[in-house]
Structures are given as structure tokens and as C-alpha cells.
Steps between C-alpha positions, in 0.01 A plus 500: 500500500382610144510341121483664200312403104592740226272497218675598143450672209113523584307603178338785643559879567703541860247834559224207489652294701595706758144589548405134647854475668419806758173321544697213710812650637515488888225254501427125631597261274118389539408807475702570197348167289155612578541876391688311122226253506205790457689776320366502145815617343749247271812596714317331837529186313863480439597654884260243705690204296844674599324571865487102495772442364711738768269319768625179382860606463491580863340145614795311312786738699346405840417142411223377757338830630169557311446865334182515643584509875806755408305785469676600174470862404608671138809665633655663164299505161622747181500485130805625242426586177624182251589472160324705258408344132471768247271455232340705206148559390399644150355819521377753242686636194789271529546558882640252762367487857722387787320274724698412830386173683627524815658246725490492889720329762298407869722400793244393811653442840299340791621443818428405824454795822743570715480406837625726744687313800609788692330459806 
């Protein structure tokens, strides 16, 4: 039993995202919320509201059973590279710079454990 929230075209660098998305793979959804809600960097902003939002997604699928009492864990969580906008910047003696504000794609997965009924 799993759901899934992609979050698109994120302003921000993948490199920096990825740094707060190994932070909460393989954790408690709890668990997860709580290591976003005290990280001090911008990208733990955007991934607790598409933690929520994932947590949610999974509450409408199986209607009356609360996340809380599921036990949810983050089962899958990556980020792609996006879109890049390409820009230029003056620079000295008639010069361009190329400035490259990268784009990021997050997919989060949570599920629930598997219970083993081989007994």
C-alpha cells in the first residue's frame, strides 16, 4: 500500500535538494516531518509540504484508515534535474556571463510495511 506526490519544476538546484532528501529516505513518516521541520535549509520547506501532501494522498486511497495508526514510512524519495533557464549577466569589456538557474523534479513515495504472514 503506497501513494506518491511529485513536486515540479522546483526553483532550486537538484545537488541542494538532494542534500535534505537523503536526510528522510527510509525514515518514519513522523520521523521524516520532524527532521524537515528543524533543518535550516530552503529545500526542507518545499519536501515536508510534499511529505504532507504524499501523507494525504495516501489517506484519500484508503478512505477511513487514519495515517497515523499506519505506520507510514518514506519508501522511495529522488530528485531529476528539471528545466534549465539560461540567462546572461554583463560582464567586463563587453563580455556576457551565462548564468544557469536550475530546475529540480522530487518524486516522494511512502508506504505502509509489509507484513510478513508466513507463519
Amino acid at each position: 500500500m503506497e501513494a506518491v506526490a511529485k513536486l515540479r519544476n522546483c526553483p532550486m538546484s537538484p545537488r541542494k535538494m538532494r542534500l535534505v532528501v537523503d536526510l528522510i529516505r527510509g525514515k518514519k513518516a513522523n520521523q521524516a516531518l520532524h527532521i524537515l521541520k528543524y533543518t535550516k535549509k530552503e529545500a526542507s520547506v518545499w519536501l515536508e509540504k510534499l511529505l504532507l501532501s504524499a501523507i494525504n494522498n495516501w489517506e484519500q486511497k484508503h478512505g477511513d484508515s487514519g495515517a497515523d495508526t499506519a505506520d507510514l514510512f518514506v519508501k522511495t524519495a529522488f530528485v531529476d534535474p528539471g528545466t534549465v533557464l539560461k540567462r546572461f549577466q554583463p560582464a567586463p569589456q563587453g563580455r556576457a556571463n551565462r548564468i544557469r538557474k536550475r530546475r529540480n523534479h522530487v518524486t516522494l513515495v511512502v508506504a505502509t510495511p509489509v507484513q510478513n504472514t508466513n507463519n
